[in-house]
N, C-alpha and C positions, 0 to 999 in steps of 0.2 A: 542484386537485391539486398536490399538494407535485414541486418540482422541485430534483433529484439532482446531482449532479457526473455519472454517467453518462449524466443526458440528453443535456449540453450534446456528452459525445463521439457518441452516437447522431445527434442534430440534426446536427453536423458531418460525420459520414460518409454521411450522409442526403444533404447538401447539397452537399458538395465531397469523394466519397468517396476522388478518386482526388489529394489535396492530400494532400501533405506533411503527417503531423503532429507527428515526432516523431524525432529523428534523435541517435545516440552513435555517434559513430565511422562503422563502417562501416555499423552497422548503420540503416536507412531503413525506416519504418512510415509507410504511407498513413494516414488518418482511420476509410477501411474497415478496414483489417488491424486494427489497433489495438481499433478495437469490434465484429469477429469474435474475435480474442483475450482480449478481455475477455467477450463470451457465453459462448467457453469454458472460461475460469475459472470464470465464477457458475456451470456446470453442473458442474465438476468439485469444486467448494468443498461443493456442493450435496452430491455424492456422500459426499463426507467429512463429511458432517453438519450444517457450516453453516448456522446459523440467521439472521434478522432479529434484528438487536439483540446477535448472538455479533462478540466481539475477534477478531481475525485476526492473529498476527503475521508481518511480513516479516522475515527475520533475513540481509542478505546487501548485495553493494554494488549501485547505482547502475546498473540495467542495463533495457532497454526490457520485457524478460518481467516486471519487478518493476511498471512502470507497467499494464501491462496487468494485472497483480493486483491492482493499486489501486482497477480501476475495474469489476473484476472483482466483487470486494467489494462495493464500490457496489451494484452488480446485486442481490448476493446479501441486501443490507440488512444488510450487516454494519459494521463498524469496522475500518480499519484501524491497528496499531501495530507501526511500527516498529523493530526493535530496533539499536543502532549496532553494525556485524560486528568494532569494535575492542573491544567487552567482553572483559573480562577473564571467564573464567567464572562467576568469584563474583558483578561485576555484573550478567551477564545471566541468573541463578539470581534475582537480585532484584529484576530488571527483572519475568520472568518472574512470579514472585508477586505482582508488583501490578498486573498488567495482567489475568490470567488470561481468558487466550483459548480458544480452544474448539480451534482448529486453530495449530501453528506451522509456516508454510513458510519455507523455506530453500533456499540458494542449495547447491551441491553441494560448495563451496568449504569450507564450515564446516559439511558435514553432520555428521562426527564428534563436535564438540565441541557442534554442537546437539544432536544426540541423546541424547549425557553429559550435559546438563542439565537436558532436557526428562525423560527417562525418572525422576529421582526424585520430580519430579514431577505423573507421572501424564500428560504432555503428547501428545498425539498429532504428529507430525512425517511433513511432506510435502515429499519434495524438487523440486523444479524442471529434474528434471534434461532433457534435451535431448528437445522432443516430451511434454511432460507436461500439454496440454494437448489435444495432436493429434486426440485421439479422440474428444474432448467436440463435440458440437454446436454448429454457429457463430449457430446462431437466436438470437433475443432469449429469455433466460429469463422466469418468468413476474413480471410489477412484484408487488416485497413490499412491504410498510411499512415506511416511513420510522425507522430507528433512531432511538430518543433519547437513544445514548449519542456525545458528542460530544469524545470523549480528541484526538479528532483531526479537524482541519479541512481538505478537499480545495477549492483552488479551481482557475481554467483559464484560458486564454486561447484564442486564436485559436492560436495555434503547439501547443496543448494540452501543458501542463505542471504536474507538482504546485510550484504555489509558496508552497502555504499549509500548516504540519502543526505540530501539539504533538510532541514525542519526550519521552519518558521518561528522564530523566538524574538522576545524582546529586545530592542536596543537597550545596550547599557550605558547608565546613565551620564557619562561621557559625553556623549551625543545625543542630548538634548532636541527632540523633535524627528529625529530621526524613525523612530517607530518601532514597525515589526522587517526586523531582516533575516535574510537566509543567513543559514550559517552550514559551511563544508566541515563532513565529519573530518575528525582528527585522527588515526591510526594509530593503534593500541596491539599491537601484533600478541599474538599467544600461539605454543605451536603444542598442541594436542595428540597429536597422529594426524596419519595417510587422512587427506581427503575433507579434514575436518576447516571449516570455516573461520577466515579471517575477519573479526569483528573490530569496525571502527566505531569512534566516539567523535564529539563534536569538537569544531573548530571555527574562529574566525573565519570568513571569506578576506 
């Protein structure tokens, strides 16, 4: 059996449910919290039609509901991308067309201008806004197959953190027509303490 970025958080809330996994500011998510919030995303992604092997984009900042999406995804055997919430609109119109996702969520911050981009289109748009996953079931969803589209790379540690992802960015102007290309983070090691996550930065492909 093929093994997921969401096992590794299932194993860990399984095993040390009630450990620290993941912490901004004030906000503080156990191992459990974290992969009950991510069952409830895969059931809620699910509802919105989410498939195995369907794009997912995140469009918003740096926030613990956005990890739990990530892993949410996971679940749901999807992919997730990305989008940076400093796009200008033009760019993330053409971010949007070359990822083409099946669902874009969004943070409530830039619903407006997501919505203006998504609707020409064709995009379906879900916001996050407070409690948006509440209602959804904290079970394990049911295991799907393994996507084989790989736009984007989730890996973890023990402090559980994404520090591995492609993002979709502009070509530089070098290469002239070329567009929007992935680009692999670049490795920026820091070493904090026991357990604490290895954060990468972006790099050429």
């Amino acid at each position: 059996m093929d093994v997921r970025i969401h096992d590794l958080l299932t194993r860990l809330a399984t095993v040390s449910p009630q450990r620290i996994g993941a912490t901004l500011g004030d906000d503080v998510r156990t191992f459990a919290q974290l992969d009950a919030g991510a069952n409830r995303a895969a059931h809620r992604l699910a509802v919105e039609g989410v498939a195995p092997g369907d794009r997912v984009v995140w469009w918003g900042p740096t926030v613990l509901d956005a990890l739990e999406l990530a892993y949410g995804i996971s679940k749901a055997g999807g992919t997730l991308a990305p989008i940076n919430p400093n796009f200008s609109e033009t760019e993330a119109a053409d971010a949007l067309q070359t990822v083409k996702p099946r669902l874009v969520v969004v943070d409530p911050g830039v619903e407006d201008v997501a919505r203006a981009v998504a609707a020409p289109l064709g995009l379906p748009v879900m916001v996050t806004a407070p409690g948006w996953h509440a209602s959804a079931s904290a079970s394990a969803p049911p295991r799907v197959g393994t996507s084989e589209d790989i736009s984007n790379i989730f890996l973890t540690s023990e402090r559980l953190a994404i520090v591995a992802t492609r993002h979709i960015a502009p070509a530089r102007s070098k290469h002239p027509g070329r567009g929007w290309v992935a680009r692999r983070p670049r490795s920026t090691r820091r070493s904090p303490g026991p357990g604490a996550a290895r954060v990468r930065g972006p790099r050429r492909l």
